[in-house]
C-alpha positions as CSV (number, residue, x, y, z in Angstrom):
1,X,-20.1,-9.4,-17.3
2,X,-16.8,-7.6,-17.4
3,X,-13.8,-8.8,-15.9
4,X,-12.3,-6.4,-12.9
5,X,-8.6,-5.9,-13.5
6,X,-6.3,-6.6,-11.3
7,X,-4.1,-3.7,-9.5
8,X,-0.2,-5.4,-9.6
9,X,2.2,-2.8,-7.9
10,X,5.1,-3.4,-9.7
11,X,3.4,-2.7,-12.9
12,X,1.8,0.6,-11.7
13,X,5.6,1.5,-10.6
14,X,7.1,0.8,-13.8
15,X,4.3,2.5,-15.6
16,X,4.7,6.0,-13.1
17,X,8.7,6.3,-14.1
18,X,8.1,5.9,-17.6
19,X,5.6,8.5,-17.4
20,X,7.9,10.5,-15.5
21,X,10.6,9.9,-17.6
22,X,8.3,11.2,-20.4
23,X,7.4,14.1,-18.9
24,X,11.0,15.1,-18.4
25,X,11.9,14.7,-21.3
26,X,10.5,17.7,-22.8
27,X,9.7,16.4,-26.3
28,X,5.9,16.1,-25.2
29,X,3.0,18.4,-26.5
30,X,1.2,20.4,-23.8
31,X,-1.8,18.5,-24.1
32,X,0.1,15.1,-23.9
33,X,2.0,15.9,-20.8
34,X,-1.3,17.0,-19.0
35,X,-3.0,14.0,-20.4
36,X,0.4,11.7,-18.9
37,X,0.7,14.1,-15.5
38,X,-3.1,13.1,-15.0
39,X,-2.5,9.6,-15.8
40,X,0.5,9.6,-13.4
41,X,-1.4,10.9,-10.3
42,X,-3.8,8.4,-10.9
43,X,-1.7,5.9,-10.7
44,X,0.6,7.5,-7.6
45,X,-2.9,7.5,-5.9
46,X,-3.5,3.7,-6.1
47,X,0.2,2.7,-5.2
48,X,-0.4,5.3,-1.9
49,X,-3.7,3.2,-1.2
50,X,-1.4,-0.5,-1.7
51,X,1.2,1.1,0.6
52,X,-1.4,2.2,3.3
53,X,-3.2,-0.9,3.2
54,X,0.5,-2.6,3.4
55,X,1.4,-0.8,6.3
56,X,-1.9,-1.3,8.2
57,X,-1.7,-5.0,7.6
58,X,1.8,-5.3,9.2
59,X,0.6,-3.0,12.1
60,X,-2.1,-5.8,12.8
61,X,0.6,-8.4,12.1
62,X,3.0,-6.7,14.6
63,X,0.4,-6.2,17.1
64,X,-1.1,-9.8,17.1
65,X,2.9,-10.8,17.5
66,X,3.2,-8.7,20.5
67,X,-0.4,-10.2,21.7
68,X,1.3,-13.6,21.5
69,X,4.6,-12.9,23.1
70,X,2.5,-11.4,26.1
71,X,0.7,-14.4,26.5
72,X,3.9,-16.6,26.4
73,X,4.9,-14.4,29.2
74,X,2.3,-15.2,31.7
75,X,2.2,-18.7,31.0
């Protein structure tokens, strides 16, 4: 069985400016900055997905708050 790896954000961020960093730093080959720019959307697509799925969990959170606060009012 193999073991699924865990997605941590702050790594993936880290991991996207040093790739950055790399690719503007000119000293790359063609092929190694296609290989990194590849690697780098990859990873700017998962931390996009985390941010989404952030932001619709504090919608919910938000809208169950104002759920409650209208029920206080009634009462």
């Amino acid at each position: 069985m193999t073991a699924k790896k865990t997605f941590n954000f702050e790594s993936a961020m880290i991991d996207l400016e040093k790739i950055v960093k790399r690719l503007e730093g000119e000293n790359e080959s063609l092929e190694k900055s296609l290989e990194l720019f590849e690697k780098g959307t990859k990873l700017a697509e998962q931390l996009r997905g985390k941010l989404d799925a952030a932001e619709q969990r504090i919608k919910v959170l938000q809208k169950d708050k104002e759920v409650e606060i209208n029920r206080e009012d009634i009462s």
